[in-house]
C-alpha positions in Angstrom: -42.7 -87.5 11.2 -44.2 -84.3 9.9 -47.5 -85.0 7.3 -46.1 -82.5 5.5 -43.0 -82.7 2.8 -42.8 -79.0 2.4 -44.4 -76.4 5.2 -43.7 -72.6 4.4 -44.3 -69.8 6.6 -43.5 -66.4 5.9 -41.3 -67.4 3.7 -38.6 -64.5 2.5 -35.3 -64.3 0.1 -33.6 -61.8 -0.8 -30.2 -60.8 -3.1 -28.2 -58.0 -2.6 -28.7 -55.3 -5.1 -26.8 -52.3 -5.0 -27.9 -50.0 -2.3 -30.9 -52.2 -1.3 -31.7 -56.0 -1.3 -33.7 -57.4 -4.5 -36.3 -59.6 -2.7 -37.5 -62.6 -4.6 -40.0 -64.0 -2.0 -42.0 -61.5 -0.3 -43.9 -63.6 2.8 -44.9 -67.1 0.6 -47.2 -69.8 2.6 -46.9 -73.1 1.4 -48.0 -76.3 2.6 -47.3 -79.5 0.2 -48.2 -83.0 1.3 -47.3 -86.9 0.3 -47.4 -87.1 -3.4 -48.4 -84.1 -4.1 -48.3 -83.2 -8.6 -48.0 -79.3 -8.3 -47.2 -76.7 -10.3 -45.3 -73.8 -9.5 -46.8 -70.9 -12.4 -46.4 -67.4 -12.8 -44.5 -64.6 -14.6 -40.6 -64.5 -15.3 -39.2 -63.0 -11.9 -42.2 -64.3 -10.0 -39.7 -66.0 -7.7 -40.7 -69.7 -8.8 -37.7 -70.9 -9.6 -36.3 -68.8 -6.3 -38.6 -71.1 -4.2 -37.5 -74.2 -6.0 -34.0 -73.7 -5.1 -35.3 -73.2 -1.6 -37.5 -76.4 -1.6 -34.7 -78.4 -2.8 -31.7 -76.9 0.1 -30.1 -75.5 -3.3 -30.0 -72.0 -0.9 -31.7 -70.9 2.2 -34.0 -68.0 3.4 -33.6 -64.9 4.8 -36.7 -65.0 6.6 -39.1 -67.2 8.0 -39.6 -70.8 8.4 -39.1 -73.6 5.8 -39.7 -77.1 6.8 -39.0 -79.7 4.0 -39.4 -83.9 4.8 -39.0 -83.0 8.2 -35.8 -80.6 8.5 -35.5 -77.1 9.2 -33.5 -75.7 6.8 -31.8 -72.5 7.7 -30.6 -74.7 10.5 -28.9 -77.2 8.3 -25.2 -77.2 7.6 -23.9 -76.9 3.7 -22.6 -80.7 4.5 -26.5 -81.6 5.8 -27.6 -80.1 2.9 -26.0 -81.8 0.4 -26.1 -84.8 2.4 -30.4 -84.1 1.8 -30.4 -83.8 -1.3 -28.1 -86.4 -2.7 -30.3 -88.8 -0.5 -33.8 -87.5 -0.5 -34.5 -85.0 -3.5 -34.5 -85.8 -7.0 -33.5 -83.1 -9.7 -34.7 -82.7 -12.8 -33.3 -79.8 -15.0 -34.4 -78.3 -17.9 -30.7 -79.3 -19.7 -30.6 -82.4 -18.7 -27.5 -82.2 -16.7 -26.4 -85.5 -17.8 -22.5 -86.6 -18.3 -22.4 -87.2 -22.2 -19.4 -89.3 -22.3 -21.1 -92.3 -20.2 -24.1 -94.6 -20.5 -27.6 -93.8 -19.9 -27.2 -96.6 -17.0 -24.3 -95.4 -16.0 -25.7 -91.7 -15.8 -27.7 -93.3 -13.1 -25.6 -95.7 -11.8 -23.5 -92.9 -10.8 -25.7 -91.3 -8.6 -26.7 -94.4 -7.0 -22.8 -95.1 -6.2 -22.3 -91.0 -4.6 -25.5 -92.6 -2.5 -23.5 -95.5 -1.2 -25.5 -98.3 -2.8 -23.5 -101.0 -4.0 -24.6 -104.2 -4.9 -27.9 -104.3 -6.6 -26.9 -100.9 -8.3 -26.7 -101.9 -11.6 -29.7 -103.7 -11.4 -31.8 -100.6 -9.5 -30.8 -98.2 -12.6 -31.7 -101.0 -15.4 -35.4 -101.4 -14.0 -35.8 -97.7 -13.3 -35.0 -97.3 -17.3 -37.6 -100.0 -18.3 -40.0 -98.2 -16.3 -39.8 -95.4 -18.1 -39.0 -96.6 -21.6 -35.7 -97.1 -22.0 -34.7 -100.8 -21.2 -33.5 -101.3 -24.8 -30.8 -98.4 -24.7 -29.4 -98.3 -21.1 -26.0 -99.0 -22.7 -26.4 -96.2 -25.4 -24.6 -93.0 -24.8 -26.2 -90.2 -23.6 -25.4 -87.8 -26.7 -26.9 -90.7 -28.9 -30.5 -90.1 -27.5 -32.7 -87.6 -28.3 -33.7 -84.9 -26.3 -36.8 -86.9 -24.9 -35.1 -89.7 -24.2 -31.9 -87.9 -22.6 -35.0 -85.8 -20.4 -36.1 -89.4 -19.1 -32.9 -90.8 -18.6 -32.8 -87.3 -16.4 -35.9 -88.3 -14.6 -34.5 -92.0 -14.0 -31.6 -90.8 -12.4 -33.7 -88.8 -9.6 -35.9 -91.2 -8.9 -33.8 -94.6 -8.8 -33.4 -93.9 -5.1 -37.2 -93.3 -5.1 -36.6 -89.7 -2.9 -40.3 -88.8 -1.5 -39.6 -85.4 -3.4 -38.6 -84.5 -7.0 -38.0 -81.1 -7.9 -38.4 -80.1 -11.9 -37.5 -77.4 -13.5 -39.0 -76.7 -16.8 -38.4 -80.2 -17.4 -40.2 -79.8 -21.0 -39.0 -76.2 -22.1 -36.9 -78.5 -24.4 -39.2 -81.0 -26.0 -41.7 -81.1 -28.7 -45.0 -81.8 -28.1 -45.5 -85.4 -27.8 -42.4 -85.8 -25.8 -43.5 -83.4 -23.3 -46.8 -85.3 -22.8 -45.0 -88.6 -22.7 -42.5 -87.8 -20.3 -45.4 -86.0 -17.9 -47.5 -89.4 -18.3 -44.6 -90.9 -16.8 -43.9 -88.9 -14.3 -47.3 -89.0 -13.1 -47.1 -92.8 -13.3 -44.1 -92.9 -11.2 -46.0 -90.7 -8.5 -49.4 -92.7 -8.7 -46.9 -96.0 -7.9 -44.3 -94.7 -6.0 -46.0 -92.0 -3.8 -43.3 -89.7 -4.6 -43.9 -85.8 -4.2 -43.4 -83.6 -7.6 -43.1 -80.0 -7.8 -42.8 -78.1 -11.1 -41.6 -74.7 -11.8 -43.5 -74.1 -15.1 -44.3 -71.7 -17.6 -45.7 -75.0 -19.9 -49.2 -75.2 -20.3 -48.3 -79.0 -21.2 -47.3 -79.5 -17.4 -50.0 -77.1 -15.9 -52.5 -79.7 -17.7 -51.2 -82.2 -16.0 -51.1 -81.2 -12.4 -53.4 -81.8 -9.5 -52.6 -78.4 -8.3 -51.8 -74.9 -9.0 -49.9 -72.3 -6.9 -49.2 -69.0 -8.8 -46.7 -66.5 -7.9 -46.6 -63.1 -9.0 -44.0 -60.2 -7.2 -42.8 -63.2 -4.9 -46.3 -63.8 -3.3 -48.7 -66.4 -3.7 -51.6 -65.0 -5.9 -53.7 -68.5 -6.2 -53.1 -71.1 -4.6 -56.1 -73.8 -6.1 -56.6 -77.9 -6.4 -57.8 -79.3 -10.4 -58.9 -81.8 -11.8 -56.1 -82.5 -14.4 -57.2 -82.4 -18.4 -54.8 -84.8 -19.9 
């Protein structure tokens, strides 16, 4: 098993563009290790959330290599593919993605069922709400919460499985202040306990204060790639 949850090499995308290709990545190096709390940073088209999609099998590249939790993935299938990320990725999106019309457990129930787990699943997605707060309204709607708690009820849902990487992006674009720095507390808790892997695409100071580590992208390169000591 590869030390490693993400290894980059050369790492190239490109879109077609008219006449010639629109390339998002330009040659990015990457290595990210086991629970890693990094932050992807840089300028709007810097290719962040480019990578991200690449990290999480969302697409694949058009040049070089791209290892993530052991798997090649220009060599997977689209069926492999989804089959890694339902079972060892966690999402987190910036709108929250939930279904509206169920239950904050069931929200994450739901996933846990498309995983295959059956008994016990009711009882995985009612702890994994405690843990982050939200024990007392599992059975509240999702378009009842607010937006920080709807963002955590997010984060539940990708890591009740406890995947050994979560992918965010923007996870706090939409939240004030405080809920931003409570829902990056937890998150960090979760990885201090759970040894999970998290990777941000960011343009938040909030979450840059946070991380352990900083890569910044700029023209689809990496510009700085640099460890820290977080400040919050």
């Amino acid at each position: 098993m590869s030390e490693h949850v993400v290894l980059a090499r050369g790492l190239t995308k490109s879109f077609e563009g008219g006449r010639e290709p629109v390339w998002a990545l330009r040659g990015v190096d990457l290595e990210v290790g086991p629970g890693e709390f990094l932050a992807l940073v840089g300028p709007s088209g810097s290719g962040k959330t480019t990578l991200l999609n690449l990290l999480g099998a969302l697409d694949v590249p058009t040049g070089g290599e791209l290892t993530v939790l052991g798997q090649h993935v220009a060599s997977l299938s689209k069926l492999a593919r989804a089959r890694m990320r339902l079972h060892s990725i966690g999402f987190v999106f910036q709108a929250y993605n939930l279904v509206p019309v169920l239950t904050a457990r069931e929200n994450v129930e739901f996933v846990l069922e498309l995983q295959g787990l059956g008994e016990g699943r009711r009882d995985r997605a009612l702890a994994v709400l405690a843990e982050l707060g939200l024990g007392d309204l599992a059975d509240r709607r999702t378009n009842e919460l607010s937006g920080g708690q709807q963002q955590r009820v997010a984060v539940a849902r990708a890591v009740a499985s406890r995947p050994k990487l979560v992918l965010a992006d923007e996870p706090t674009a939409n939240l004030d202040g405080e809920n931003a720095e409570i829902l990056m507390h937890l998150m960090r808790d979760l990885r201090d306990r759970h040894g999970m892997t998290f990777i941000f695409s960011t343009h938040d100071p909030r979450v840059v204060a946070h991380a352990v580590r900083i890569v910044t992208l700029v023209d689809g390169r990496v510009s700085k790639d640099e460890p820290r000591e977080p400040t919050s």
